[in-house]
N, CA, C and O atoms as a printed pandas DataFrame, in Angstrom:
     atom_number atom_name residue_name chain_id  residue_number  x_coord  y_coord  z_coord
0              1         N          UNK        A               1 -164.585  -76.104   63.928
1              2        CA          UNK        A               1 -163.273  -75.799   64.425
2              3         C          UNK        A               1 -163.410  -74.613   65.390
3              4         O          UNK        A               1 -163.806  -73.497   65.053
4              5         N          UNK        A               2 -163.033  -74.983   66.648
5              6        CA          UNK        A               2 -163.382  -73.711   67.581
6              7         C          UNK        A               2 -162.323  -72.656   67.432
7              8         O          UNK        A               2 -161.223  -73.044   67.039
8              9         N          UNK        A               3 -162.510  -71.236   67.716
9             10        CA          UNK        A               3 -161.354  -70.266   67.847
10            11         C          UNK        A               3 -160.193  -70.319   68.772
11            12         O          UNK        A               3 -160.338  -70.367   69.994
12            13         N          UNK        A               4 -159.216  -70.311   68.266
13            14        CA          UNK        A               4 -157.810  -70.485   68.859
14            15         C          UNK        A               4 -157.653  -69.158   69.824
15            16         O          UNK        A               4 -157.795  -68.283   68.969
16            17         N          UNK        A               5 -157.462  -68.496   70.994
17            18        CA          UNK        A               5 -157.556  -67.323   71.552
18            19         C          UNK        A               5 -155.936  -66.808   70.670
19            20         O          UNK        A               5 -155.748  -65.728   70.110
20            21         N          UNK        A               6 -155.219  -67.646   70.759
21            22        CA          UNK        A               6 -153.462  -67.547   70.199
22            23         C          UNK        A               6 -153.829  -66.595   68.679
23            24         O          UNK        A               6 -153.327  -65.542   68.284
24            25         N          UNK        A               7 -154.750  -67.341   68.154
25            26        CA          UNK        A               7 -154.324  -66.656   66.468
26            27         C          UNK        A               7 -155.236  -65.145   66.340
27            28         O          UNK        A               7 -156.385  -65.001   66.760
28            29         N          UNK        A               8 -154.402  -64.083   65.651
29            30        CA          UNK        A               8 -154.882  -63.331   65.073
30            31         C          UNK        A               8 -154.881  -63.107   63.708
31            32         O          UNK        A               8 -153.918  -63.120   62.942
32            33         N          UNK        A               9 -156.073  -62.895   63.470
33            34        CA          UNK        A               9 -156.053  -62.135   61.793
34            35         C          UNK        A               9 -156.090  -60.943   61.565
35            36         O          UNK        A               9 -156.546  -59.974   62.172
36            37         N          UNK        A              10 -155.570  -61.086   60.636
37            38        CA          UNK        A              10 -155.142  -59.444   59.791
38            39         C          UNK        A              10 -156.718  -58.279   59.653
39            40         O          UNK        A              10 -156.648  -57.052   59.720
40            41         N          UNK        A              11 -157.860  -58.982   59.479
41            42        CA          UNK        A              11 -158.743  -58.522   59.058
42            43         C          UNK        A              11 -159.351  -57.770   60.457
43            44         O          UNK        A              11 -159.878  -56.666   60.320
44            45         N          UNK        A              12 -159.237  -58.610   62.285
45            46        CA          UNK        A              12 -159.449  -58.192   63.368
46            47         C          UNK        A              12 -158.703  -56.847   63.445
47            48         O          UNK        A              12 -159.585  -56.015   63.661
48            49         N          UNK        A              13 -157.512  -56.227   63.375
49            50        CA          UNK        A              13 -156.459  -55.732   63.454
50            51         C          UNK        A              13 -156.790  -54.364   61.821
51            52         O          UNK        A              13 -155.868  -53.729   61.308
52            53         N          UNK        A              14 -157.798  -54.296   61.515
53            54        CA          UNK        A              14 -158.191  -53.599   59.989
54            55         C          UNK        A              14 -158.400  -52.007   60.466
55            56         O          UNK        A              14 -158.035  -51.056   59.775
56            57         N          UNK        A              15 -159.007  -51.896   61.677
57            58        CA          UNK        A              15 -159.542  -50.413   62.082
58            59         C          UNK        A              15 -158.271  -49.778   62.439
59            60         O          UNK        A              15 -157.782  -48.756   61.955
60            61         N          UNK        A              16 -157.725  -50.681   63.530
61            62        CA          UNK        A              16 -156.448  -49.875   64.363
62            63         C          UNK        A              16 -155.409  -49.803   63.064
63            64         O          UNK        A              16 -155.174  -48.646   62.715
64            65         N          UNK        A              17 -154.892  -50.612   62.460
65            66        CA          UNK        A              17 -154.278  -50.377   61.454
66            67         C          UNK        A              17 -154.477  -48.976   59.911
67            68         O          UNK        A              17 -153.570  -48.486   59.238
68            69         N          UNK        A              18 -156.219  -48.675   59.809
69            70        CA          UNK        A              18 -156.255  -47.668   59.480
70            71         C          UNK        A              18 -156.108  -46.541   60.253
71            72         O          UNK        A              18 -155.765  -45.551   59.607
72            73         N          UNK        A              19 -156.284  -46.355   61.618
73            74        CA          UNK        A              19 -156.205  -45.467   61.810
74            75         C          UNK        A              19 -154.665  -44.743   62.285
75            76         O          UNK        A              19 -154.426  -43.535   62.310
76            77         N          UNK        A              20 -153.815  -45.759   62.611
77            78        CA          UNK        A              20 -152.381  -45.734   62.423
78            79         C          UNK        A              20 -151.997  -45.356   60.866
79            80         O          UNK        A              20 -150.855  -44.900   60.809
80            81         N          UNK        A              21 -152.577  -45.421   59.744
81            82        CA          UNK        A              21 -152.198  -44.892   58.329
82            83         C          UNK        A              21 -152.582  -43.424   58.653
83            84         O          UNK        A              21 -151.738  -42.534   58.755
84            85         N          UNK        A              22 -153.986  -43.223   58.817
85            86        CA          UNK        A              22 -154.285  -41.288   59.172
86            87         C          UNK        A              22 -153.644  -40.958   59.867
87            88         O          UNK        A              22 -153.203  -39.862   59.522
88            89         N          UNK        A              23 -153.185  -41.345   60.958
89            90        CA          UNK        A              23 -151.705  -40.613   62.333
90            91         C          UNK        A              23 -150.886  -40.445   60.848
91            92         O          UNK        A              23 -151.078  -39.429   60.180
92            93         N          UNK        A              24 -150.299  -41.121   60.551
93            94        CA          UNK        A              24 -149.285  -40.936   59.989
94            95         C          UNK        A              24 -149.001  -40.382   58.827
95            96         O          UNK        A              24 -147.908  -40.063   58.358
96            97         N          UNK        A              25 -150.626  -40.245   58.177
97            98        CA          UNK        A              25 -150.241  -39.514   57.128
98            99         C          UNK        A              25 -150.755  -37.889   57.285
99           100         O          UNK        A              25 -150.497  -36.984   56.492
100          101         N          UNK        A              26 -151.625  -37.778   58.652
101          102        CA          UNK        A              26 -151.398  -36.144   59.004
102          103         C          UNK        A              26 -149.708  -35.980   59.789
103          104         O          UNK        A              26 -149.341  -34.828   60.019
104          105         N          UNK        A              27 -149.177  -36.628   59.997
105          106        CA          UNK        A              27 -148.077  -36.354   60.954
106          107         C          UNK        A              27 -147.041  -35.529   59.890
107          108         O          UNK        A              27 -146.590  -34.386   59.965
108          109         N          UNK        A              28 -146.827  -36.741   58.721
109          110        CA          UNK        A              28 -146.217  -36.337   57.762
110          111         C          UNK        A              28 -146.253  -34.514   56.859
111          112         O          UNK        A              28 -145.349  -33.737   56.555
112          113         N          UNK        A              29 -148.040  -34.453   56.672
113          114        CA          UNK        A              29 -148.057  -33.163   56.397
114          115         C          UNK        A              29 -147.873  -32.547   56.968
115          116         O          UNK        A              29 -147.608  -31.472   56.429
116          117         N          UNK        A              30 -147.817  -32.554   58.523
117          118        CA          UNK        A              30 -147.576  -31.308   59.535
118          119         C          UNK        A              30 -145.916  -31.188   59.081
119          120         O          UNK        A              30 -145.413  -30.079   58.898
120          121         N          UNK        A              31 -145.024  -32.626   58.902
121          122        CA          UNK        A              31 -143.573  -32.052   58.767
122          123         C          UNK        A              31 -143.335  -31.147   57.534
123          124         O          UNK        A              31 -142.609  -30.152   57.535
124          125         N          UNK        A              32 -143.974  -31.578   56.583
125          126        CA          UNK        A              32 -143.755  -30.759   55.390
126          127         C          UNK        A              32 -144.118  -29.622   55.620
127          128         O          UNK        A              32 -143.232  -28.802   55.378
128          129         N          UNK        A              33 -145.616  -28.942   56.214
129          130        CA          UNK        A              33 -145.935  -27.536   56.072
130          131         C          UNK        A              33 -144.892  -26.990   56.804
131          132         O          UNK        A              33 -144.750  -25.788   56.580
132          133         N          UNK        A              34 -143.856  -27.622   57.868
133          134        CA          UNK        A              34 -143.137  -27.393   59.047
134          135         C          UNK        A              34 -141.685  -26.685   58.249
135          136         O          UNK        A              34 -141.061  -25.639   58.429
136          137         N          UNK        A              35 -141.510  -28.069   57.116
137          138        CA          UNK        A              35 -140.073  -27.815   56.506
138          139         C          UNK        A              35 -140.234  -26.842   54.996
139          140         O          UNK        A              35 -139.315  -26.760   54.181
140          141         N          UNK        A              36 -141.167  -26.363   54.880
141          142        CA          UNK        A              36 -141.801  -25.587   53.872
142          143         C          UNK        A              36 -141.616  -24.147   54.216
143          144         O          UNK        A              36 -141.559  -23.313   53.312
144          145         N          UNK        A              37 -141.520  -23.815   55.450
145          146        CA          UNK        A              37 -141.954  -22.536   56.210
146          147         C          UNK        A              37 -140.430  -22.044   56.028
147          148         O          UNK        A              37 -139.408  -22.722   56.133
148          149         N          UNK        A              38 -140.576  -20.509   55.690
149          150        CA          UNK        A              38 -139.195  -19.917   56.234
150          151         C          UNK        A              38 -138.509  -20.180   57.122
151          152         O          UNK        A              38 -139.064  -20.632   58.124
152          153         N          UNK        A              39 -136.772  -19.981   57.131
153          154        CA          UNK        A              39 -135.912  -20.301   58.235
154          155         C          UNK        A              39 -136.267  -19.019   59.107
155          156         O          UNK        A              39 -136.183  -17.882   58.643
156          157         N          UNK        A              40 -136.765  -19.360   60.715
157          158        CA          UNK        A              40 -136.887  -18.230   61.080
158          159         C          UNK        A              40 -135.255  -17.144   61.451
159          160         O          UNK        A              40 -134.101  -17.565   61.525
160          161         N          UNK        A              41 -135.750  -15.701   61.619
161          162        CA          UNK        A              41 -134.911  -14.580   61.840
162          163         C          UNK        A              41 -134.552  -14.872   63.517
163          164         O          UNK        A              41 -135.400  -14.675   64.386
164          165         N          UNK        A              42 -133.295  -15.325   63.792
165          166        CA          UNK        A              42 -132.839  -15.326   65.446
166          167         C          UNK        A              42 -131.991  -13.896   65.424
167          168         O          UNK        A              42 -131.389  -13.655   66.470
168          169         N          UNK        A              43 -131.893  -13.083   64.532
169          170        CA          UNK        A              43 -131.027  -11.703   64.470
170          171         C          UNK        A              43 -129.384  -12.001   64.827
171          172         O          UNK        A              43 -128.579  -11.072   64.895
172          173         N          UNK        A              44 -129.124  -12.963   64.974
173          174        CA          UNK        A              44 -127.789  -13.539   65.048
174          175         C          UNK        A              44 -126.822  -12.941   63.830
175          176         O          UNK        A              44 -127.287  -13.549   62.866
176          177         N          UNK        A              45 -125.972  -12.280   63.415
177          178        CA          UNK        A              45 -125.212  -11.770   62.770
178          179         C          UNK        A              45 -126.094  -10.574   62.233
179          180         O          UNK        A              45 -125.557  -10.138   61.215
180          181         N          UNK        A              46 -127.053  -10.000   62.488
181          182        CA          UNK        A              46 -127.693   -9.170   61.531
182          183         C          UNK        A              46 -127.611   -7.838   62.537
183          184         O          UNK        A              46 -127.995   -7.920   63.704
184          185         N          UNK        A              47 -127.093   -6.650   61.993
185          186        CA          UNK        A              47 -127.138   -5.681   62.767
186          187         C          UNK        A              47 -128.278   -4.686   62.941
187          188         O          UNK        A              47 -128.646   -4.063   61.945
188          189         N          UNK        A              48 -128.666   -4.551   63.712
189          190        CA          UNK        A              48 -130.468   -3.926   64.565
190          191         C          UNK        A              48 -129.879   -2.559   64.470
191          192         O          UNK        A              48 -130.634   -1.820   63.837
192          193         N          UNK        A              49 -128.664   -1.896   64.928
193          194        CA          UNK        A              49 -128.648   -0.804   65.769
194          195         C          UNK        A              49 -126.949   -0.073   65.875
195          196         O          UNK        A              49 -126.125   -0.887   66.291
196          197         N          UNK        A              50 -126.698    0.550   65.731
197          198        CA          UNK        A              50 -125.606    1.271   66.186
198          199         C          UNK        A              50 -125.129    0.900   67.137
199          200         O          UNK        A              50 -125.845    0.665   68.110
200          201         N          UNK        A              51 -123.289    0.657   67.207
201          202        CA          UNK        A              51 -122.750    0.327   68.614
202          203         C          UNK        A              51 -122.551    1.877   69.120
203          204         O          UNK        A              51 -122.548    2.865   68.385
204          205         N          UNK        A              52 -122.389    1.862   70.515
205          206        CA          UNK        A              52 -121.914    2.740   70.839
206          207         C          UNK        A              52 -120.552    3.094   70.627
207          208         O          UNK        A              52 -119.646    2.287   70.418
208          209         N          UNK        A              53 -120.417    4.628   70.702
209          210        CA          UNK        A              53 -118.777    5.030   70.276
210          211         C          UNK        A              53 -117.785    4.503   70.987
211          212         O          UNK        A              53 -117.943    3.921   72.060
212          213         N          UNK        A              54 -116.587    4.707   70.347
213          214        CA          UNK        A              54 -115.684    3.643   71.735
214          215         C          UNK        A              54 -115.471    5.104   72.587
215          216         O          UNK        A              54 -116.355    5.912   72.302
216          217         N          UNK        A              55 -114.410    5.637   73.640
217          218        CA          UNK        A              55 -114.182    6.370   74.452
218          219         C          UNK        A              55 -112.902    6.411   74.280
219          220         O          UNK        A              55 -112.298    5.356   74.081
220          221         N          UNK        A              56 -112.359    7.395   74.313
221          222        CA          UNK        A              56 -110.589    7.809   74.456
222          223         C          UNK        A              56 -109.913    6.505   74.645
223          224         O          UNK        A              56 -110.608    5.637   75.172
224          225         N          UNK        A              57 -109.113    6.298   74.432
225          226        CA          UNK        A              57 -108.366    5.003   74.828
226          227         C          UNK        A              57 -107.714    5.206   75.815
227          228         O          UNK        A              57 -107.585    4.212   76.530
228          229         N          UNK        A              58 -107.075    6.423   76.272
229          230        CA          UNK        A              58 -106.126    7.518   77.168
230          231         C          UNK        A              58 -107.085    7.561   78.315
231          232         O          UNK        A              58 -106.727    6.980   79.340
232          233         N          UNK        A              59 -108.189    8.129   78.304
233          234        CA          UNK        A              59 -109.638    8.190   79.465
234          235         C          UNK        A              59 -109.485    7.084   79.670
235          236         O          UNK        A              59 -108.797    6.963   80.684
236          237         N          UNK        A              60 -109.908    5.638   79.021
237          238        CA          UNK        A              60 -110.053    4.776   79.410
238          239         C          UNK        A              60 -108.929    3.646   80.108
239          240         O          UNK        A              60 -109.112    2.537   80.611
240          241         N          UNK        A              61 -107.554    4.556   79.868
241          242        CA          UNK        A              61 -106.628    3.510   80.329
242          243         C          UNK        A              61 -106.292    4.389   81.962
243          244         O          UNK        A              61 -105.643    3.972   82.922
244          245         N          UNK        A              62 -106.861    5.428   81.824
245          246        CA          UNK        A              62 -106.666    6.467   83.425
246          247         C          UNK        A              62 -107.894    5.923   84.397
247          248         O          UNK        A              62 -107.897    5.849   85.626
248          249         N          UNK        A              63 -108.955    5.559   83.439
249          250        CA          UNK        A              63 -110.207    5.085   84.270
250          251         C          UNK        A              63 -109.826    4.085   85.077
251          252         O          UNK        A              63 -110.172    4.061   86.258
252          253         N          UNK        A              64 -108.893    2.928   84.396
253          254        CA          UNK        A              64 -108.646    1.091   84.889
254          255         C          UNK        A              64 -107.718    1.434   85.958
255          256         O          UNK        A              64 -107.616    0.828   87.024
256          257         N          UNK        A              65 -107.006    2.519   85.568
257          258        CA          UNK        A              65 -105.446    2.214   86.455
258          259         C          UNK        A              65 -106.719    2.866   88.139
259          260         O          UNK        A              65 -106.767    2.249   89.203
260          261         N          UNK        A              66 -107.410    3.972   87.879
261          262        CA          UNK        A              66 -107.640    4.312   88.979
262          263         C          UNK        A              66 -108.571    3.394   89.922
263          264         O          UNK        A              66 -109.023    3.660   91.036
264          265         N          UNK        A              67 -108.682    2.534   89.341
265          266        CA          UNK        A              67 -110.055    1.351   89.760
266          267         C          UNK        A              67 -109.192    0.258   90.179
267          268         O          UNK        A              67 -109.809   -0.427   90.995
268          269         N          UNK        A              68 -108.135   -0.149   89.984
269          270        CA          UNK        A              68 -107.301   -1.072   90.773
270          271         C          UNK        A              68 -107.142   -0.855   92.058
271          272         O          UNK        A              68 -107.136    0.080   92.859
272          273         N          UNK        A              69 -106.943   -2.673   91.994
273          274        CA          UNK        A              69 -106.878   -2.965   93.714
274          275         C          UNK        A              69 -105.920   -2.728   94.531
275          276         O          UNK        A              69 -104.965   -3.497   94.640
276          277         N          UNK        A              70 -106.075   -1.340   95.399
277          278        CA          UNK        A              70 -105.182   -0.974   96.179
278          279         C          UNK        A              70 -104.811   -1.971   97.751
279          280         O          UNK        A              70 -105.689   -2.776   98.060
280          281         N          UNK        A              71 -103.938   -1.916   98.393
281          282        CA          UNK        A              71 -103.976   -2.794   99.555
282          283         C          UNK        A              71 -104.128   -1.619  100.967
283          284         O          UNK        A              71 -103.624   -0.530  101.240
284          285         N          UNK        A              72 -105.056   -2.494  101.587
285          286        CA          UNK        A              72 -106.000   -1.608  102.976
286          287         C          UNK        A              72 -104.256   -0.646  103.704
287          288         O          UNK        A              72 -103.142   -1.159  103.809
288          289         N          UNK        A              73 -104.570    0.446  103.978
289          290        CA          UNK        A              73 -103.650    1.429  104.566
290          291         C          UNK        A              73 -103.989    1.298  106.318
291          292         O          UNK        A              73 -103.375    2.003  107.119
């Protein structure tokens, strides 16, 4: 019975198929060591540092008025 070029067997297809199991079963441990790991620190709500003081509210409302847009004389 000569070989059909059409048919494949499972047994041709044995290497690539193992080595598609190792991809996938290092892929897998990389997610776990991945989802294992601390949530990292983005400092997002966490306070680093002192705000600065606020400034007179009075200074600061004489500062705005004097910084408005006057029209050309």
């Amino acid at each position: 019975m000569p070989d059909n070029p059409h048919v494949c067997y499972v047994h041709s297809h044995a290497s690539g198929i193992a080595e598609q199991n190792a991809f996938m079963r290092e892929l897998v441990r990389k997610a776990m060591e991945i989802l294992r790991a601390p949530v990292p620190d983005t400092f997002l709500g966490r306070k680093t540092q002192e705000p600065f003081p606020r400034e007179d509210e009075a200074h600061m409302a004489q500062w705005m008025a004097s910084k408005e847009l006057r029209p050309p004389e």
